[in-house]
C-alpha positions in Angstrom: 2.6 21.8 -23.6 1.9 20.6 -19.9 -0.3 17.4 -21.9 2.9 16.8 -23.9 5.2 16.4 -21.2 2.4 14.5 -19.3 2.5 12.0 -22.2 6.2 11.7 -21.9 6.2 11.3 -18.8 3.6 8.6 -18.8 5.6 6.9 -21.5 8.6 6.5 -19.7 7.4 5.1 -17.0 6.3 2.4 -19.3 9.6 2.4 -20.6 8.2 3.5 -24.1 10.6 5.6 -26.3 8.8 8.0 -27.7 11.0 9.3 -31.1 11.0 13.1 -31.4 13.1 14.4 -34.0 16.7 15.7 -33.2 17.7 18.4 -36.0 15.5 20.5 -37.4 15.1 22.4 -41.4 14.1 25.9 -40.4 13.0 29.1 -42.3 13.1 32.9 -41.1 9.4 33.0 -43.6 6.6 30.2 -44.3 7.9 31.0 -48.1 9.6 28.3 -50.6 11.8 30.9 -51.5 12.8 31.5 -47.6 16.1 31.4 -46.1 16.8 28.3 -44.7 19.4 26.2 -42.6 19.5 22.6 -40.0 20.0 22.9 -36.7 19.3 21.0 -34.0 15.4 20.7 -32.7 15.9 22.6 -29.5 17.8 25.2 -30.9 15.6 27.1 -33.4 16.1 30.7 -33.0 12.8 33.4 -32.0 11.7 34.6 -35.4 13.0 31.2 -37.2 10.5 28.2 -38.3 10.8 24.5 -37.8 9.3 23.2 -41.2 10.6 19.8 -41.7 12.9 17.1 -40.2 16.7 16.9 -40.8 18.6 14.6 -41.8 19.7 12.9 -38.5 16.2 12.7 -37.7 15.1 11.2 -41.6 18.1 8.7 -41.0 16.7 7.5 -36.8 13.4 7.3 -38.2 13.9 5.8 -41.2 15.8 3.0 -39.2 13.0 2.8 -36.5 10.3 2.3 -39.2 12.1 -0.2 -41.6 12.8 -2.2 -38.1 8.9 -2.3 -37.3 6.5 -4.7 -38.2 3.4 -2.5 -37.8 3.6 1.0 -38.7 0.6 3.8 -37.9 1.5 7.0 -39.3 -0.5 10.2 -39.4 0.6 13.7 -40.4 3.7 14.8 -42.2 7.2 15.2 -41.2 7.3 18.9 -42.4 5.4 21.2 -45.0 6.1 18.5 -47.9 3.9 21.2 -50.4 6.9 22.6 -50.6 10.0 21.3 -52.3 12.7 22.9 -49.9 10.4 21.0 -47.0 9.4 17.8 -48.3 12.9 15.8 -47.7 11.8 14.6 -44.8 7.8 13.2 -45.4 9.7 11.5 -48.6 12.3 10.0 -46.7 9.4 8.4 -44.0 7.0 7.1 -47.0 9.8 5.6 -48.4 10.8 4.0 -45.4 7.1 2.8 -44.8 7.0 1.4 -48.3 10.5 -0.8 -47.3 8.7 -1.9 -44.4 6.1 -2.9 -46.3 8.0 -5.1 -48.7 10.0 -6.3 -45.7 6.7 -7.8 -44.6 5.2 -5.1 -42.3 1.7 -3.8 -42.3 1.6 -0.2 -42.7 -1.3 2.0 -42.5 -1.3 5.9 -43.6 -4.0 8.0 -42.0 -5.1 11.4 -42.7 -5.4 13.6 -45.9 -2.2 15.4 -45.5 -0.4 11.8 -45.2 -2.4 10.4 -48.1 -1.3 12.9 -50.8 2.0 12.9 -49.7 2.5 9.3 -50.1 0.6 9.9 -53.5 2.8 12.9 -54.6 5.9 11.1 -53.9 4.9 7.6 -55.6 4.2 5.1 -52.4 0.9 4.9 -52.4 0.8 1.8 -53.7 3.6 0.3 -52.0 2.1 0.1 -48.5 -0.7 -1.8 -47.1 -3.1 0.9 -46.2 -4.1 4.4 -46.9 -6.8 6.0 -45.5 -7.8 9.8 -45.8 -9.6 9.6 -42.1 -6.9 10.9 -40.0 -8.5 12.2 -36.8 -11.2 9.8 -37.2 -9.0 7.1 -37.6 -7.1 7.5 -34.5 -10.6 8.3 -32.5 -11.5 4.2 -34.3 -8.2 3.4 -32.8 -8.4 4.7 -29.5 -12.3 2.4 -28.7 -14.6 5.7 -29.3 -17.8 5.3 -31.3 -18.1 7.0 -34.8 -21.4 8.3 -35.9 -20.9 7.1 -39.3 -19.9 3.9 -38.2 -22.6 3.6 -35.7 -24.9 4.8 -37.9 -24.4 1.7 -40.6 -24.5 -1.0 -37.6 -27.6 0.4 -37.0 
């Protein structure tokens, strides 16, 4: 938590918004069968389960990512395995696919984010999808892969 609020922190002194999702789907069991309701994020109740994004938040990011011109994304919005959880991960790859034929670049990064975009029909409607997640981001942030070094050399 303490690197989290470090980040935000950081960011805002940079004046960088960082988008964090505002309402939340939530189960009382990690079940597709579970009861479930929205509420906002910072409300979720002990015992309760935030396992996907609400609408409000599928709405602000949707607009944030059809308004970009590059979009990174790595990791679901919620457990999208599941039907009553996957509103929100479809909602964000189809908004990165309408980026896309707005004229963005779009990359999606990491195995979770790659069948999802499969599994819901975008795969082919953004620029980039790679199955490196972690190690994507590590390329990203300057570090040295050992597969990648090990091919240069």
């Amino acid at each position: 938590l303490s690197t989290c609020l470090e980040i935000l922190e950081k960011a805002k002194e940079k004046g960088v918004h960082i988008h964090l999702p505002s309402d939340s789907i939530i189960a009382d069991a990690f079940s597709p069968t579970s009861n479930t309701q929205c509420c906002e994020s910072n409300a979720i109740e002990a015992n309760w389960m935030g396992l996907d994004i609400g609408p409000s938040s599928q709405a602000a990011f949707s607009k944030v990512i059809e308004e970009s011109q590059t979009v990174l994304w790595n990791g679901p919005m919620g457990v999208f395995e599941m039907d009553a959880f996957a509103s929100g991960t479809k909602a964000v790859a189809e908004a990165v696919a309408n980026a896309t034929s707005n004229g963005a670049f779009t990359l999606i990064g990491g195995g979770d984010s790659a069948a999802a975009v499969q599994k819901f029909g975008f795969a082919e409607k953004v620029s980039y999808v790679s199955t490196g997640g972690g190690a994507l981001l590590e390329y990203f942030e300057g570090k040295i892969l050992p597969g990648i070094e090990a091919v240069e050399n």
